[in-house]
C-alpha positions as CSV (number, residue, x, y, z in Angstrom):
1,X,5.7,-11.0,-32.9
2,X,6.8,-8.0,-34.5
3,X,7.9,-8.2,-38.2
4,X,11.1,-7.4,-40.4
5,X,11.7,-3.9,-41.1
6,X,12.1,-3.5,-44.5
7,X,14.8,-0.8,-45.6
8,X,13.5,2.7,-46.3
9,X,14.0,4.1,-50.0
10,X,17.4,6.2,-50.4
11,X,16.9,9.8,-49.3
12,X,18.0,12.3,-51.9
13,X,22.0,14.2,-50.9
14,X,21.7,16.7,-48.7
15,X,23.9,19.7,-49.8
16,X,26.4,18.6,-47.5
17,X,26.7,15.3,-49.0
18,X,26.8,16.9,-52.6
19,X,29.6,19.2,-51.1
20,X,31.6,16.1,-49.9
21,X,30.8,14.4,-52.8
22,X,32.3,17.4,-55.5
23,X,35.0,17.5,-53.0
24,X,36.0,13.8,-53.3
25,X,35.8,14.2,-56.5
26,X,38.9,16.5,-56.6
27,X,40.3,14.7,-54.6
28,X,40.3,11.9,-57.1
29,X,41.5,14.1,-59.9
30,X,45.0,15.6,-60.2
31,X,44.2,17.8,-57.6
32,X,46.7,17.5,-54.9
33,X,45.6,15.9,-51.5
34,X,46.6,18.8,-49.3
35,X,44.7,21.0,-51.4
36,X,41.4,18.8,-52.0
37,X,41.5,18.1,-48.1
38,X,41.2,22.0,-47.3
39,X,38.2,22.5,-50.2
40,X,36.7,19.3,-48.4
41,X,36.7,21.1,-44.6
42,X,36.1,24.4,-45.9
43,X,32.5,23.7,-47.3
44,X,31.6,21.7,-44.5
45,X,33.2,25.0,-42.5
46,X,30.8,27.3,-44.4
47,X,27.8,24.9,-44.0
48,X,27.9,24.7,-40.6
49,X,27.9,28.8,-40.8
50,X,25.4,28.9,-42.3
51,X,23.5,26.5,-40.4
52,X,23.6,28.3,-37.2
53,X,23.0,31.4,-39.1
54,X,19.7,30.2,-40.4
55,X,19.0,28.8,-37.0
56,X,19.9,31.7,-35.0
57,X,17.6,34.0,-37.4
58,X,14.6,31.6,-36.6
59,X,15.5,31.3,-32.9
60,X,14.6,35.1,-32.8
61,X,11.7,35.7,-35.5
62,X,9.2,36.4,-33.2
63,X,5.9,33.7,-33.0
64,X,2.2,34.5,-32.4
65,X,1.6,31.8,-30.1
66,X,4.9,33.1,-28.1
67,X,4.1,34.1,-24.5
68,X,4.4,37.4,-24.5
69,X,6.6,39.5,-21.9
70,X,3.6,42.2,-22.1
71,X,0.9,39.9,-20.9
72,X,3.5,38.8,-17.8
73,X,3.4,42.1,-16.9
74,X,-0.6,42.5,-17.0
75,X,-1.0,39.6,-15.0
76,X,0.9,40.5,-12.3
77,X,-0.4,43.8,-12.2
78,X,-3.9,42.0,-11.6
79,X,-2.3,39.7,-8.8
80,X,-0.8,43.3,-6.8
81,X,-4.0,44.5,-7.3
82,X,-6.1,41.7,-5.9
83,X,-6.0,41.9,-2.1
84,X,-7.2,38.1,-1.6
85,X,-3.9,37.4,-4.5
86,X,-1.4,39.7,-1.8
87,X,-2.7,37.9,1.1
88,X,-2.0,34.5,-0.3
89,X,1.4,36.0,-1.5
90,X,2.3,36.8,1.6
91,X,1.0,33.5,3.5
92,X,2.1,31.0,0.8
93,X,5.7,31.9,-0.7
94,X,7.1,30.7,2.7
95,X,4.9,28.0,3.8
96,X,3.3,24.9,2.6
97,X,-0.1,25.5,0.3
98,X,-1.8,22.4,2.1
99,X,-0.6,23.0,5.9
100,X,-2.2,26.9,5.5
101,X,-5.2,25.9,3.0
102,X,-6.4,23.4,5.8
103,X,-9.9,23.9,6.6
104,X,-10.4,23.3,10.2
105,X,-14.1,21.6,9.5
106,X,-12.2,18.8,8.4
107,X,-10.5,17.6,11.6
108,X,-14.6,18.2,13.4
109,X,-16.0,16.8,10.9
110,X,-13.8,13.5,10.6
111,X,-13.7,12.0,13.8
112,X,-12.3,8.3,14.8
113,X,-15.7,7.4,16.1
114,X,-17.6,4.3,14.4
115,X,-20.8,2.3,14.6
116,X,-19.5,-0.1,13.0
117,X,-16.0,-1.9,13.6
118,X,-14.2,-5.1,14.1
119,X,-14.5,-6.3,17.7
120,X,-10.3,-6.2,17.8
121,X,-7.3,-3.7,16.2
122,X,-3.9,-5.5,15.8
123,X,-0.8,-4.5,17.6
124,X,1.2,-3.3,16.6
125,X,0.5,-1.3,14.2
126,X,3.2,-2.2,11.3
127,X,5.6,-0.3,9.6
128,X,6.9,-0.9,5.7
129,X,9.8,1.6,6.4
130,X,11.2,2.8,3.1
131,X,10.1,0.3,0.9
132,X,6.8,-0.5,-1.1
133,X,5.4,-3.4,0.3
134,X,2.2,-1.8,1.2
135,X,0.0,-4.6,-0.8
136,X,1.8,-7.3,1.0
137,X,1.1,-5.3,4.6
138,X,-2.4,-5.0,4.3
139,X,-2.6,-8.3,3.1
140,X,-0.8,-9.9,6.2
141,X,-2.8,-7.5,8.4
142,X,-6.1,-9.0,7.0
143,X,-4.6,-12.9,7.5
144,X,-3.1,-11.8,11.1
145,X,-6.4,-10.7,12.6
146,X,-8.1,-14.1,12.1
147,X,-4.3,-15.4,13.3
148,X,-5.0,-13.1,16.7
149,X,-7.9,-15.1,17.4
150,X,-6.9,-18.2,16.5
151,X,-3.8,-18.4,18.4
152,X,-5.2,-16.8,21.3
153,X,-2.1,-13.9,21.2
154,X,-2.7,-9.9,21.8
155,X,0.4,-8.8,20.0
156,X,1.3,-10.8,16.4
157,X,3.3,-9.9,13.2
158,X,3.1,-11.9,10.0
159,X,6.7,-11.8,8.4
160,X,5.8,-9.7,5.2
161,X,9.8,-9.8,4.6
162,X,9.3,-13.7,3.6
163,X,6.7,-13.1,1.2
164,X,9.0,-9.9,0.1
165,X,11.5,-12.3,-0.8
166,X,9.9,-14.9,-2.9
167,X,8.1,-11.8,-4.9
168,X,11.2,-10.7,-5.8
169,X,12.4,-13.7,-6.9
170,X,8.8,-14.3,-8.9
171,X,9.2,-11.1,-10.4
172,X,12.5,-11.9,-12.1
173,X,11.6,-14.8,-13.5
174,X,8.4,-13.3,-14.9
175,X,10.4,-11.0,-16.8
176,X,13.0,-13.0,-18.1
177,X,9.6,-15.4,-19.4
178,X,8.6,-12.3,-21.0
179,X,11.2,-11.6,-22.5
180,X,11.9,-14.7,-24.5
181,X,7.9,-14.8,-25.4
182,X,8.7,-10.7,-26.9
183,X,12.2,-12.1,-27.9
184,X,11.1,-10.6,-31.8
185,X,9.7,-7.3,-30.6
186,X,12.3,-4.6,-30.6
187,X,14.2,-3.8,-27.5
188,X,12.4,-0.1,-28.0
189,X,9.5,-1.1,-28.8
190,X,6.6,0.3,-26.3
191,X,5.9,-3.3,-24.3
192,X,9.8,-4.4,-23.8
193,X,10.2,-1.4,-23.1
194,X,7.7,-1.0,-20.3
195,X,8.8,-4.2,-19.1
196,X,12.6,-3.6,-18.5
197,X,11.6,-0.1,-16.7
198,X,10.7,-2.0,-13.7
199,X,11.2,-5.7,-13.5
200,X,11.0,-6.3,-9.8
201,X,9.4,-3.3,-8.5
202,X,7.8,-3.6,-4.5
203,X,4.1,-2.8,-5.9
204,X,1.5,-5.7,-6.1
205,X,-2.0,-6.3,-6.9
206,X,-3.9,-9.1,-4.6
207,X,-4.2,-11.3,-7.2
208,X,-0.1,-11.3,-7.0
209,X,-0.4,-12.0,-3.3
210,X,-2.8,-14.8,-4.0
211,X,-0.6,-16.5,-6.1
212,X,2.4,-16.0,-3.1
213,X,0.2,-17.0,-0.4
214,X,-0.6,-20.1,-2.7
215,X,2.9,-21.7,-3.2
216,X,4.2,-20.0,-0.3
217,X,2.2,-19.8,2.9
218,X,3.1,-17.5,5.7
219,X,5.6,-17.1,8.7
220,X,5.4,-15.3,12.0
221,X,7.5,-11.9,11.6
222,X,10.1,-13.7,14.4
223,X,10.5,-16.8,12.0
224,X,11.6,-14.4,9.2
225,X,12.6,-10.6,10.7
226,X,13.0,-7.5,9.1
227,X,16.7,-7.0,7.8
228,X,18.1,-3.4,6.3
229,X,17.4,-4.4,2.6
230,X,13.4,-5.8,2.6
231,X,12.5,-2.0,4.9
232,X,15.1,-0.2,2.7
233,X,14.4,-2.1,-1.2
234,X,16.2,0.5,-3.6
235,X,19.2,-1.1,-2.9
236,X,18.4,-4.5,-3.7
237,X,15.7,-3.3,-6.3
238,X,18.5,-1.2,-8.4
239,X,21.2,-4.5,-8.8
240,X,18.2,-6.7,-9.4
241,X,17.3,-5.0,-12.1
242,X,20.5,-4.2,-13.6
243,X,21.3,-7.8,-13.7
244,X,17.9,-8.5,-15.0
245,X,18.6,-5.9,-18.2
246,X,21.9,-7.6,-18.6
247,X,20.0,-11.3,-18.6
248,X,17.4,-10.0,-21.0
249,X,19.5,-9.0,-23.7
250,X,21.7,-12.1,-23.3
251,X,18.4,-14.4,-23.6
252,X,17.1,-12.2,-26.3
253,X,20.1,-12.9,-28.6
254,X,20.0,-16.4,-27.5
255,X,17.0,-17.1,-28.9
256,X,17.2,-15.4,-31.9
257,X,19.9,-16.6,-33.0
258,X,18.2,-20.4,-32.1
259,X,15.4,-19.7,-34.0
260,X,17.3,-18.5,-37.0
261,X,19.8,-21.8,-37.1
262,X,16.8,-24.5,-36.0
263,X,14.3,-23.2,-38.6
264,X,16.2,-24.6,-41.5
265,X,15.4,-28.2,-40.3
266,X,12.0,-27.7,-38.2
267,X,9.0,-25.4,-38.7
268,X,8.8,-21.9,-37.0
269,X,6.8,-23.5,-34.1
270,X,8.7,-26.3,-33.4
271,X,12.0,-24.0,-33.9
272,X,10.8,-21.7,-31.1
273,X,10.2,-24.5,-28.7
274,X,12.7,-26.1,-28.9
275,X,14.6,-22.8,-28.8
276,X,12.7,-22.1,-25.7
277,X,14.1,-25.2,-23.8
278,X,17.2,-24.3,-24.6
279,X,17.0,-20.5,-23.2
280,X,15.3,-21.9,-20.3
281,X,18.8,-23.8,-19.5
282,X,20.2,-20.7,-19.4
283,X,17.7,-18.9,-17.7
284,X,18.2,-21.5,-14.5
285,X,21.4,-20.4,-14.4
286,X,20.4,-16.5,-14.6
287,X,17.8,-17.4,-11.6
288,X,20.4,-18.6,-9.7
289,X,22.5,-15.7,-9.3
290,X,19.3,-13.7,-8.5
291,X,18.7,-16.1,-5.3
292,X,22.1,-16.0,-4.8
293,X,22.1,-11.7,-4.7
294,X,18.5,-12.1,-2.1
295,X,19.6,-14.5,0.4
296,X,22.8,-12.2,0.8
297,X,21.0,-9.1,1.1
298,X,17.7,-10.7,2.8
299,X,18.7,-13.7,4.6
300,X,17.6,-17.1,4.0
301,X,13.7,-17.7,4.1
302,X,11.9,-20.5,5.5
303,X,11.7,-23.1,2.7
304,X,7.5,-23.2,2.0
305,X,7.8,-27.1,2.2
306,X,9.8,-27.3,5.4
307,X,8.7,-27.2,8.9
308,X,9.5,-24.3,11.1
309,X,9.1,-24.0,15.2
310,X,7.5,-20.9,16.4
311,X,7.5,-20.7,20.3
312,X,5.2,-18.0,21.8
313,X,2.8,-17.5,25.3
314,X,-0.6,-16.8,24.7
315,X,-2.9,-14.2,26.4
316,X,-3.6,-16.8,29.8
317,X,0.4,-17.0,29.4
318,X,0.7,-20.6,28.8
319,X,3.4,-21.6,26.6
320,X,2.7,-22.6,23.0
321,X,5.3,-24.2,20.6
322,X,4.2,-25.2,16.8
323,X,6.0,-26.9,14.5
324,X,4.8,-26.8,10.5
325,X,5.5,-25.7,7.2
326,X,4.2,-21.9,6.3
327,X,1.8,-23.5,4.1
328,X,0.4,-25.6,6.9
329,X,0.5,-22.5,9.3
330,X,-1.3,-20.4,6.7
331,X,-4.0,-22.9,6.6
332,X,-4.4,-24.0,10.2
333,X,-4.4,-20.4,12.0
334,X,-6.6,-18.7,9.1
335,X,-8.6,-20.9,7.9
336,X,-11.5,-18.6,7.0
337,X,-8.9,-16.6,4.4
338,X,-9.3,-18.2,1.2
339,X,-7.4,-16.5,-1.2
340,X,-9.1,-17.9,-4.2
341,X,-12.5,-16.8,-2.7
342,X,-12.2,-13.1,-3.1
343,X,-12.5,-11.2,-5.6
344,X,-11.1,-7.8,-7.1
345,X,-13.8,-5.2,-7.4
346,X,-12.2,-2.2,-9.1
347,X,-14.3,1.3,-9.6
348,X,-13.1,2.5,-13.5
349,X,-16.4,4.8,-14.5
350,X,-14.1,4.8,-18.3
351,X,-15.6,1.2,-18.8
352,X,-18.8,-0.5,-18.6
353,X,-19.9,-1.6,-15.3
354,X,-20.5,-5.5,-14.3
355,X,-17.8,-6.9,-17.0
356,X,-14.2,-8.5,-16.2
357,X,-10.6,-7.3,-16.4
358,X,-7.0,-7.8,-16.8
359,X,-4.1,-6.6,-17.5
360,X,-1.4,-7.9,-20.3
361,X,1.7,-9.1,-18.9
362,X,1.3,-8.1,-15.3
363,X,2.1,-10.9,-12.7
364,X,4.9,-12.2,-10.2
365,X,4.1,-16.2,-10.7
366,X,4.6,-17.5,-14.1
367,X,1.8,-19.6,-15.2
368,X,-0.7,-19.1,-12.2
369,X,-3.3,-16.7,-12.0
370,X,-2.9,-13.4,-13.8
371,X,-4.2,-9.7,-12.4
372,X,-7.9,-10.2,-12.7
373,X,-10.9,-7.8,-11.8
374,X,-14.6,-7.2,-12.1
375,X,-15.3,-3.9,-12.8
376,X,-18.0,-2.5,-10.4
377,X,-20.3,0.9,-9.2
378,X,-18.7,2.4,-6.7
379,X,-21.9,2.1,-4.7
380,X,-22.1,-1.7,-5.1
381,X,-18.0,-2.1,-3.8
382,X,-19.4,0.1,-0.7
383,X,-22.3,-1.8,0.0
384,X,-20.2,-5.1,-0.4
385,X,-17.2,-3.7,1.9
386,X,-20.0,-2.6,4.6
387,X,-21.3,-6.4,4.3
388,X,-18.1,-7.7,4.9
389,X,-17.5,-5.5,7.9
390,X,-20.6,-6.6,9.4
391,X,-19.0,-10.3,8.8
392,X,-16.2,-9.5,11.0
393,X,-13.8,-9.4,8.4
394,X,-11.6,-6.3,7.4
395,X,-11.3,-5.1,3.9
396,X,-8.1,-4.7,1.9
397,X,-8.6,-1.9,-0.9
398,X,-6.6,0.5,-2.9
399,X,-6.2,4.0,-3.6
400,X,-4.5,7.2,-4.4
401,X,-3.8,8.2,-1.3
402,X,-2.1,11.4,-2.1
403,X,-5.3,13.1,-3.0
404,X,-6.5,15.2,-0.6
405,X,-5.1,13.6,2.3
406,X,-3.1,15.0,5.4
407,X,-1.6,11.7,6.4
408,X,0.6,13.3,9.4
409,X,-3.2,14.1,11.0
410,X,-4.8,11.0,9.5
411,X,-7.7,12.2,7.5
412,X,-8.7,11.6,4.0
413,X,-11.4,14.4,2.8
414,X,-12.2,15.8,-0.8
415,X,-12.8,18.9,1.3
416,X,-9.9,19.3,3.4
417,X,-8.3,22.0,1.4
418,X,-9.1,25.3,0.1
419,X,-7.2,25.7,-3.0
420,X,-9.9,28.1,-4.1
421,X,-9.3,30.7,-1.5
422,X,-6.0,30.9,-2.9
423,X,-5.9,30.8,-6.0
424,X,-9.4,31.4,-7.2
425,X,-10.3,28.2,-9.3
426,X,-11.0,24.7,-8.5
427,X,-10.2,21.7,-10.2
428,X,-12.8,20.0,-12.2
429,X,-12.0,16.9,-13.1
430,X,-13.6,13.9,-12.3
431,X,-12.8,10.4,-11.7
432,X,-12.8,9.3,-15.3
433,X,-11.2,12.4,-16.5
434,X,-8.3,12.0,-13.5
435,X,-7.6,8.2,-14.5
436,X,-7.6,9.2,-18.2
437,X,-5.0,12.3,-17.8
438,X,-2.4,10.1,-15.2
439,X,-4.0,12.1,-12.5
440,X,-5.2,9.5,-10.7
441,X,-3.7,5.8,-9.7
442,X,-3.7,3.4,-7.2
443,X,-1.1,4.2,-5.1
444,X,-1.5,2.5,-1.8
445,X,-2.8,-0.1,-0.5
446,X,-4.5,-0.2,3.2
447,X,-7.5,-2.1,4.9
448,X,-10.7,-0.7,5.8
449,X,-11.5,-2.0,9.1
450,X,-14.8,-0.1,10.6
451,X,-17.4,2.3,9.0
452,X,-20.2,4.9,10.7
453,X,-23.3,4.7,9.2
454,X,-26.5,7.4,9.6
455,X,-29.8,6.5,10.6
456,X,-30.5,5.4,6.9
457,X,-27.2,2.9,7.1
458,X,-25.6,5.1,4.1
459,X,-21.8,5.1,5.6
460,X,-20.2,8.7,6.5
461,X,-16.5,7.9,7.2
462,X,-14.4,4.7,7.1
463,X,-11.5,3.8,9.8
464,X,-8.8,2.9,7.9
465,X,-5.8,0.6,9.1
466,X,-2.1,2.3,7.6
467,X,1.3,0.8,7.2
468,X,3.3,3.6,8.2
469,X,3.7,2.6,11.8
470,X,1.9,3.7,15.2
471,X,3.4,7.5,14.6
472,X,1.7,8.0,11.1
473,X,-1.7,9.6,11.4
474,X,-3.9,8.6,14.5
475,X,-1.9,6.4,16.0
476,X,-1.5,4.2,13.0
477,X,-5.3,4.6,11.5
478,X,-6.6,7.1,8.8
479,X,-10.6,8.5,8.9
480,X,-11.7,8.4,5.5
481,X,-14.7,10.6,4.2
482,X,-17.1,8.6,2.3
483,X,-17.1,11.4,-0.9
484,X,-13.4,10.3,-0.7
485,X,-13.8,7.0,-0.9
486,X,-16.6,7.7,-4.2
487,X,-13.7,10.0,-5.4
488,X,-10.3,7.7,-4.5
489,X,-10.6,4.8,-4.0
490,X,-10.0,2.6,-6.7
491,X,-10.1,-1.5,-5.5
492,X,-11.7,-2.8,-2.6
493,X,-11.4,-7.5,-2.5
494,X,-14.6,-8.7,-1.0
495,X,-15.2,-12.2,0.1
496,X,-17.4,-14.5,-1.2
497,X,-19.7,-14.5,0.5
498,X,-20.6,-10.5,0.8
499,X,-19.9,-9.6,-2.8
500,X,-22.9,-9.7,-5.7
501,X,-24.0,-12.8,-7.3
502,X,-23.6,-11.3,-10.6
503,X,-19.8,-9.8,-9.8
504,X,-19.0,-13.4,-8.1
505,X,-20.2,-15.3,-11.4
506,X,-17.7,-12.7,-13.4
507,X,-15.1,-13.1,-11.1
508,X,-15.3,-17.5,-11.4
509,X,-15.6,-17.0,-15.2
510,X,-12.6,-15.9,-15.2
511,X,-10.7,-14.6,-18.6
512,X,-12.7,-15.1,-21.6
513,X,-13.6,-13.1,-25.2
514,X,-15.8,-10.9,-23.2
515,X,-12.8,-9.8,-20.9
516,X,-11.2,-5.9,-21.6
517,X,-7.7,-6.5,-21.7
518,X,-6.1,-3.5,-20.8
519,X,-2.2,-2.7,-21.9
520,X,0.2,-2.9,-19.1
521,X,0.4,1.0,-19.5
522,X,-3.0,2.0,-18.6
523,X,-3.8,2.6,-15.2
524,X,-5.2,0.1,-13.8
525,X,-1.6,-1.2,-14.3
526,X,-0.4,0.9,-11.7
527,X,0.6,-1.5,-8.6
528,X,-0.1,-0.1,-5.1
């Protein structure tokens, strides 16, 4: 809790002040008040004179650090004089620096052939339009591949609009918890305000979709469609949120002002519970509305307790009809996907290897399972995510897909562009050094559903399953370089089963004293 602010010492007048002050004076005195108004706008006249005087004479005293107009000059003289700098002139002031510094190699080098795959591909391949549900996609496109099979269907789609809805909804209520537990801190202080930036954003960490999957099971896409507002979310993202603003400074009085009255019959921690249960009352009402604006916008979802029919004709065409609650479908028709049974490996070379992680006020289902990971080599999350193709089962991971990427061709490859031919320097960075500056994030999240491996079984290039629909790289997939996947990718959830004992005894541990707690900020905060 933050405490009082005492009040800071009196700062000495200001010559302005003394000005007003000798002015008032007169005015006091038998000076008339015509007279003692005009001395009184005259001297604050002149000050502001010479204010901008003194301001403008800085403005142009010239500065030694200054960039100099000189050494503009010089520079450009060795740019004309460069005949590789002309070249690059001429290609790159009209085009884009990555469609002309694309080396060729690349697309040879990365082809969508693998030794190692799942024995099916869904279809189709989805689509999270305008929105940024990509965590949530590759989720359901994990849980729908066991589905495939287990229905006995060639063409399935999990509605990721239901679980969509329900996040949102999580989300709010998060905050508005948050709030009244930081209901001392300052509205501007750095962690309110982090938290009021983005209440409800679409990102996600699996551990969110756990805790959703949990309480909410799944629904076939046809149970629960797409509408314009879960593929097109700045809509109903921006009046969320402004509501949510409006809720937290209304809860934030509340309880203050709770607190203050209560604690001159009850001690402080009695005075804030009981101030909490009286917020909370409130808060119900607050929650309300929020439904109230998603079922409008969305639709009304399935209820996670109440049976829905799903009709469908499998792949010998026989008519199927099924009739459950999404938690019962969830369990019945992916049985082998235990959400509880997998386990976050994330690659940050900053920190010590082989130790657990989480992240301060960063969640979607109040009280249930916060973000949680086990920090691990990149060669170990490899190893583990070859494993667990070899299994059968695909791998949901995140990354900063933005990095060296040509997503229109589908290829992900540290090499793929030749900034240095251009420009004449590379960048030299690495993976700690990116993540430290806010180079470097997870951004996306995707599944890794096959690998080739050389004679040695050391992997060469992943296939990679997208969310950006059947038109987005090769026909939905991406071919990932292994250097890339050392270099960018930042999360990979293995199973039980195919992870390290050592990272699976971390990861059942859960939070304890040994556990880095990172701010909200840092980022490994950053939700794909």
């Amino acid at each position: 809790m933050g405490a009082s602010q005492s009040q800071p010492a009196a700062a000495p007048p200001s010559a302005s002040a003394s000005l007003r002050e000798k002015s008032a004076a007169a005015h006091s005195s038998s000076t008339p008040p015509s007279s003692a108004t005009t001395r009184h706008h005259s001297a604050d006249r002149r000050l502001k004179i010479d204010a901008e005087a003194q301001a403008g004479h800085l403005s142009h005293r010239p500065a030694s650090n200054a960039l100099a107009i000189s050494g503009m000059k010089q520079w450009e003289k060795k740019i004309q004089d460069d005949p590789v700098s002309r070249l690059a002139q001429l290609t790159l002031h009209n085009a884009s620096a990555n469609a002309s510094l694309h080396r060729r190699k690349a697309e040879v080098v990365e082809t969508f052939v693998f030794n190692t795959a799942l024995d099916l591909e869904v279809s189709p391949v989805s689509n999270q339009m305008s929105s940024g549900r990509c965590w949530l996609f590759a989720t359901m496109n994990c849980v729908r591949l066991e589905m495939i099979k287990t229905l006995g269907v060639q063409e399935f789609e999990l509605s990721k609009s239901y679980l969509h809805f329900f996040d949102k909804l999580e989300k709010a209520n998060y905050f508005l918890e948050q709030i009244l537990d930081l209901y001392d801190d300052e509205i501007d202080s750095r962690i309110v305000g982090y938290l009021k930036g983005d209440p409800v954003g679409d990102g996600g960490q699996f551990s969110m979709v756990a805790n959703l999957l949990i309480k909410y099971g799944v629904v076939p896409m046809d149970v629960y469609p797409e509408s314009f507002n879960t593929s097109r979310t700045s809509g109903i993202n921006e009046l969320i949120t402004r509501k949510l603003r409006e809720h937290a400074l209304i809860l934030r009085s509340l309880k203050r002002e709770t607190v203050a009255k209560l604690s001159n019959t009850l001690a402080p921690a009695q005075a804030e519970a009981a101030a909490d249960k009286i917020c909370r009352q409130r808060k119900d009402a607050m929650m309300e509305e929020i439904y109230r604006v998603l079922v409008i916008m969305d639709g009304n979802p399935p209820k996670p307790d109440e049976p829905f029919t799903y009709e469908y004709r499998d792949t010998k065409n026989q008519f199927k009809s099924i009739t459950m609650t999404p938690i019962e479908f969830l369990a019945k028709f992916a049985p082998g996907f235990k959400p509880l049974e997998q386990v976050s490996l994330v690659n940050d070379p900053r920190r010590q290897y082989d130790v657990s992680m989480t992240v301060s006020r960063l969640g979607n289902v109040h009280g249930e399972s916060p973000v949680f990971y086990v920090n691990a080599h990149i060669d170990a999350m490899k190893q583990a995510t070859i494993a667990q193709l070899k299994g059968g089962h695909p791998v949901w991971f995140g990354c900063d897909v933005g990095q060296a990427s040509d997503t229109s061709r589908g290829i992900l490859d540290v090499d793929l562009f030749d900034y240095e031919a251009a420009f004449g320097f590379k960048f030299g960075m690495n993976k700690a050094q990116r993540i430290d500056t806010g180079e470097s994030s997870a951004t996306h999240a995707m599944v890794i559903v096959a690998v080739h491996l050389d004679s040695a079984g050391k992997p060469i290039r992943w296939k990679i399953l997208n969310s950006w629909g059947p038109d987005a790289g090769h026909k939905g997939y991406l071919v990932m370089s292994d250097e890339w996947f050392s270099e960018y990718v930042l999360e990979t959830v293995i199973r039980k089963d195919y992870c390290e004992e050592k990272h699976w005894k971390l990861h059942v541990e859960g939070i304890n004293k040994a556990t880095h707690v990172l701010p909200p900020w840092d980022p490994f905060g950053a939700l794909a």
